[in-house]
N, C-alpha and C positions, 0 to 999 in steps of 0.2 A: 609293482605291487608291494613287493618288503617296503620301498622307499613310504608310500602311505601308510604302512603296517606300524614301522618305527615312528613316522609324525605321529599318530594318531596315540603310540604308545608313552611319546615325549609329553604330548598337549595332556593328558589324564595324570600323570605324574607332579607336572606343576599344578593341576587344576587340585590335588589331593591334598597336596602342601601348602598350598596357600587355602584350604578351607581348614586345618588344622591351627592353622597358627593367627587367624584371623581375628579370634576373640580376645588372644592375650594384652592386649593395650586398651581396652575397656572397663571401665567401673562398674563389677556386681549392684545389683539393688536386690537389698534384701527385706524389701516393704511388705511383700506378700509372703512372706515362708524364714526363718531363721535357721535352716538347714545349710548353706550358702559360705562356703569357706574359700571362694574365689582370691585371685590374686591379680593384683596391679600388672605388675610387671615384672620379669625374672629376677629375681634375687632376694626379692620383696614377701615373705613368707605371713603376712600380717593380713588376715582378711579386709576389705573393707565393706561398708553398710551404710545405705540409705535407707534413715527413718522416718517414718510418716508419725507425724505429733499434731494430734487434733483436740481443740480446745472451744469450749461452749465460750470464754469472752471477746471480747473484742479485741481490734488490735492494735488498739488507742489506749486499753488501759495499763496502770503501772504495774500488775504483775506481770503482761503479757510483755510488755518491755524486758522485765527480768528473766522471763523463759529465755527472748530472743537472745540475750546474753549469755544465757546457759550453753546455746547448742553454738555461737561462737566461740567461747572458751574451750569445748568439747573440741569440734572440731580442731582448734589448735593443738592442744595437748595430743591426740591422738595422728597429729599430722596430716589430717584430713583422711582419715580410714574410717571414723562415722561422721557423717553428712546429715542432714536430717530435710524436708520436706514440712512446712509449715501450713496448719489450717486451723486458723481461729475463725471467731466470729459463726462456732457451730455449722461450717462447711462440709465437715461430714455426718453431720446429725447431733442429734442435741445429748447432755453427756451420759446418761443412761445409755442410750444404742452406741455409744464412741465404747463406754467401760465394757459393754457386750463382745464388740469386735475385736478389744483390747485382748479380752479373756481368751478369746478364739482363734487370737493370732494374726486378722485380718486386717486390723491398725496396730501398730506397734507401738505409740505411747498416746499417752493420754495427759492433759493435763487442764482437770476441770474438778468441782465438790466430787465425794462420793457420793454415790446411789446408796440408798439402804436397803434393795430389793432381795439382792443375791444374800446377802449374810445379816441375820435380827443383829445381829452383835456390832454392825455397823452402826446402829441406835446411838450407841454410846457419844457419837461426835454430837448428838441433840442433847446433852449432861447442860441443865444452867448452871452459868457460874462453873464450867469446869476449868477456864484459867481466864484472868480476868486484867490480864497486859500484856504487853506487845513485847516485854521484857521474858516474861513469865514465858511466851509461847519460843521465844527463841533459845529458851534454857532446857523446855520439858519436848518441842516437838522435834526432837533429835534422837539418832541410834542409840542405845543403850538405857533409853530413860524406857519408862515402863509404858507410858500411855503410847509413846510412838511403838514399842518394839512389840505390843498388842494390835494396835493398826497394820504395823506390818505382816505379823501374823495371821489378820482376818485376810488381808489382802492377799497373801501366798496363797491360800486356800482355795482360792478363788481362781489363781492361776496369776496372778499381776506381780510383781514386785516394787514393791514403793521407795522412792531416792529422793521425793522431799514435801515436805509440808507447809510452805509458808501461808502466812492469814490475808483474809481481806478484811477482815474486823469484827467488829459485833452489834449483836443485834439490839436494833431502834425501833421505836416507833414514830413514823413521819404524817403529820396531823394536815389537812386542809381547810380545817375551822377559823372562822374570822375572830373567835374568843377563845381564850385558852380554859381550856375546860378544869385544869386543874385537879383537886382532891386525890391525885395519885396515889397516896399513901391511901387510900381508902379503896378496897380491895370488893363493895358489893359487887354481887352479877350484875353485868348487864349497866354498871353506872357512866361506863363511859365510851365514845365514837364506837361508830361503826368502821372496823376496818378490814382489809384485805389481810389475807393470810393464804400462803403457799399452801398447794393442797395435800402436799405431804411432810412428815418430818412433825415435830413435836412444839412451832412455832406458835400454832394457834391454842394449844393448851396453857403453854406458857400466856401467852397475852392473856388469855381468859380466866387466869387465876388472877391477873390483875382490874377486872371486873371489864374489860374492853368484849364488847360484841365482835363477830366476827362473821366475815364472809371469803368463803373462797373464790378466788380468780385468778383463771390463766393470767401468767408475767405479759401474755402480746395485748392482753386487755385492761391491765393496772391505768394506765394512763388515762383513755379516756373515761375508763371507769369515776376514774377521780376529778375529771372536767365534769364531768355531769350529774356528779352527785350519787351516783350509786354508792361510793361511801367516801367519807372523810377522811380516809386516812388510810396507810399500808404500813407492815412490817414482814421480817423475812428479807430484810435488807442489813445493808450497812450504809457507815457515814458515804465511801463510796459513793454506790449506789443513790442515795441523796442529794449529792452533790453532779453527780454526770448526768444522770435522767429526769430528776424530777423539782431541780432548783427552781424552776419558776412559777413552779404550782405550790410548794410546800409553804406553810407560815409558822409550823413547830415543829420542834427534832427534839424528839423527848427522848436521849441516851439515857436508857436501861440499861445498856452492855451485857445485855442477858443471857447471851448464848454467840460462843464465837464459830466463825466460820473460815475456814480452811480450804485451799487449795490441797491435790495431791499430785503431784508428778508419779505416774507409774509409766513399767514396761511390760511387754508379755516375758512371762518368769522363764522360758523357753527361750526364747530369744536370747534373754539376760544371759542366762545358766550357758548357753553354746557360746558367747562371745571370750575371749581372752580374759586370764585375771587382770590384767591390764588396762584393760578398758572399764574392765566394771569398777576397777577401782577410782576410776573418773568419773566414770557416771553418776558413784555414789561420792566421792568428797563434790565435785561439784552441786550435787543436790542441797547438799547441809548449805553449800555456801548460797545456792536460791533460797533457800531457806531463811537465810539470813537477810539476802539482800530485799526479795520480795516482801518480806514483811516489816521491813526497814520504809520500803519504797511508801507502802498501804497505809503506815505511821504518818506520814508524811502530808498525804494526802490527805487527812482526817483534818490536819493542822489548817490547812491551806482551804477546805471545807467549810470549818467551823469561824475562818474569818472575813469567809465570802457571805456567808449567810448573818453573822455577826451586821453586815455593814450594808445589806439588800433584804431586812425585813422578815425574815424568818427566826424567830427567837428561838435558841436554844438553849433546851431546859436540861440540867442534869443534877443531881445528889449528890450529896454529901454523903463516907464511908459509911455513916451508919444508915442511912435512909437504905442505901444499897445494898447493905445486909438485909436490912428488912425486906427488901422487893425480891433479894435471891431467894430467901429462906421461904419466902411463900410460894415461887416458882417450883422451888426444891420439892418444896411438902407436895404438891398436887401433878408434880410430871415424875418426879425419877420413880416412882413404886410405879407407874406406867411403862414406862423404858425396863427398867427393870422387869416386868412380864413378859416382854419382849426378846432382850437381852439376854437375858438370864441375869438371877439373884448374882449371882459368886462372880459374874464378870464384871458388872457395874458395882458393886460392892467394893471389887478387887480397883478398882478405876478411883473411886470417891478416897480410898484409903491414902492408894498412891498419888494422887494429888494434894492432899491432904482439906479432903474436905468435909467438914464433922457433919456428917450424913447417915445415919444405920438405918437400911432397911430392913422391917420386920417379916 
């Protein structure tokens, strides 16, 4: 009897020990909760994190290239202590309910446009003419300049933290008319196509102060839309966007460069704020350097766009400086006093100035 007494008291002893020590040689995931300061292995006092990064494009195109280079560099510098989890091509929902879950903590990065639902002040990214190059945008959408370090501020508020901004370009309008309709510079209602406009965001005012009709249509129904005539033409795009989805139906690309558009790399601000200064200081120089690279990448593709369509029938049409001031100033006059009721006077004010864009709202 003692003899089964001690087996029985040996076997629970090992059985306690080895349920104790059993988890220390595996990788925490801290995709669902930023609470999680787990450790590799003895000696190794450095948390590590897997991040889930969900993004509305594809995984073909060139910023999402640039992301995936992002979270390889990361991972390098931080010796593999953040890992990340990749879902484009809007795999976890499209970027409005991704920015939601972002906020909430339930996906940890995000990297798609902003939504303008949660914050009016978000408006501000629909400003025409608020930087009008690809130079321009790698100079101003960086820490310390004023238009980013306002974005990042709406963003904080929200609960997100933002580490980079690079473009996908600006906005066109793309024609499926067999005649070039021309009189651009002539600004009547209603004088020219009918086209598609996103149903949110300040793209169809814009057009429409350029006398363009407009119809809105869900993005999964642009295409056929435009096979069958329901209308002539779309904007609410970029050169991109022109060139990946819709080259073979397009016969004009009327660059306006009217309004640029942006990617943003966020994290939940929780998350951010519990990981090491160390890391975030990765997080954030490698964002600048997406920053850079992605919208180096999107330049690129515009070039390689504009000489595919050049030499397969689609003519593109674009102005000269002054034609293009004239097309801003009229944009200008008839959307930002709308942004602005939205925004607020003194924030979009404060925006136009720091840019330096001779704008006073009354």
């Amino acid at each position: 009897m003692k003899k089964s007494f001690a087996f029985l008291l040996l076997f629970c002893l090992v059985f306690a020990f080895s349920s104790c020590t059993s988890g220390t040689a595996q990788t925490p995931s801290v995709s669902d909760t930023s609470q999680s300061t787990s450790q590799e292995s003895e000696g190794d006092d450095m948390p590590y994190y897997t991040l889930k990064v969900a993004s509305h494009t594809p995984n073909t195109a060139p910023l999402w290239r640039e992301m995936v280079k992002y979270t390889e560099i990361v991972e390098e510098r931080t010796d593999g202590h953040i890992k990340f989890e990749l879902f484009p091509d809007s795999a976890l929902g499209d970027y409005v309910d991704v920015y939601t879950e972002v906020m909430r903590g339930t996906i940890d990065m995000s990297y798609s446009c902003e939504p303008t639902n949660y914050d009016p002040r978000m408006n501000i990214i629909t400003i025409p003419g608020l930087v009008t190059s690809y130079e321009q945008i790698k100079e101003e959408f960086k820490p310390g300049k004023y238009y980013y370090d306002l974005m990042s501020t709406i963003h904080s508020d929200s609960g997100v933290k933002l580490l980079a901004m690079p473009s996908e370009g600006f906005g066109l309008v793309g024609l499926t008319c067999k005649e070039n309709p021309g009189n651009y510079l002539d600004f009547t209602p209603s004088s020219k196509p009918l086209i598609r406009i996103p149903s949110t965001g300040y793209y169809g005012k814009c057009v429409e102060a350029l006398g363009y009709r407009t119809n809105a249509i869900a993005f999964s129904d642009v295409y056929t839309a435009l096979q069958t005539g329901v209308v002539d033409g779309l904007t609410g795009l970029q050169m991109i966007n022109c060139y990946e989805s819709y080259r073979d139906i397009l016969t004009y690309i009327i660059d306006y460069s009217y309004m640029e558009t942006n990617f943003c790399l966020i994290i939940n601000q929780d998350l951010f704020n519990g990981m090491p200064e160390e890391y975030q200081t990765i997080l954030e120089e490698e964002g600048i350097a997406l920053t850079d690279r992605g919208t180096d990448a999107n330049e690129a593709i515009d070039i390689e766009a504009m000489e595919y369509f050049a030499e397969n029938g689609a003519e593109y049409i674009g102005f000269t400086d002054e034609e293009k001031a004239i097309i801003l100033s009229r944009m200008q006059e008839e959307v930002i006093p709308e942004i602005a009721t939205v925004a607020g006077k003194d924030v979009v004010q404060g925006v136009l100035d720091a840019m330096n864009i001779d704008f006073k709202i009354e």
